[in-house]
N, C-alpha and C positions, 0 to 999 in steps of 0.2 A: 349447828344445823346439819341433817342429814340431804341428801340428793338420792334418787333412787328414779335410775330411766329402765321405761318397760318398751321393750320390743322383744316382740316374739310370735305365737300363734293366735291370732287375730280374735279367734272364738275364746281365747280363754283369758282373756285380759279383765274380765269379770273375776273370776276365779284369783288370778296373781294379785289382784288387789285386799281380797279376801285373805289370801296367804298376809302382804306383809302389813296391814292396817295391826296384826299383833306386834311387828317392831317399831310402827315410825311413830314421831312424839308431833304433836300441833306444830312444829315447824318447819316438819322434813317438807321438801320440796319435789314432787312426784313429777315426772315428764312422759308422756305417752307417744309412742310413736305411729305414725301412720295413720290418724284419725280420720281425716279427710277423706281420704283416700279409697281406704276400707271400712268406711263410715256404716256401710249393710252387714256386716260379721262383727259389729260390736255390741249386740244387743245385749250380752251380757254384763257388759263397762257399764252402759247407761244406764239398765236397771239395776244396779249396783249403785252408783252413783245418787239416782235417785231416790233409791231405798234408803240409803244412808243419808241424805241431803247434804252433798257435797259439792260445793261450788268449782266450779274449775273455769277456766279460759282455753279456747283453742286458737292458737296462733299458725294461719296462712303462711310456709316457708318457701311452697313452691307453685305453681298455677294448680293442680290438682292434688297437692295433699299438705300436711302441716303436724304440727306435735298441740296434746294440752300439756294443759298447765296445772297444776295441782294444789295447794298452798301458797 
């Protein structure tokens, strides 16, 4: 099983998924940072996500932000 945590610049987390969706295999385990949080600059994760119809879970770690979950 692969792991592969994204933090970086919020607009382009759309994009970085687009980059490594060519490495990771159906079990790699993707973790997103700062979702919650910066839930309004993610609009490219989400249409991303959606375009590809990819399930994820966002897990609450702090009163105003959290990580998803990917796999």
């Amino acid at each position: 099983m692969d792991f592969i945590f994204i933090d970086g610049q919020k607009s382009q987390y759309g994009e970085y998924m687009e980059i490594i969706e060519k490495i990771i295999s159906p079990q790699t385990v993707i973790v997103i940072d700062d979702v919650i949080k910066y839930h309004n600059k993610l609009s490219s994760l989400y249409g991303y996500l959606e375009k590809k119809q990819i399930f994820y879970k966002v897990i609450q770690l702090e009163p105003d932000d959290g990580v998803m979950i990917i796999g």
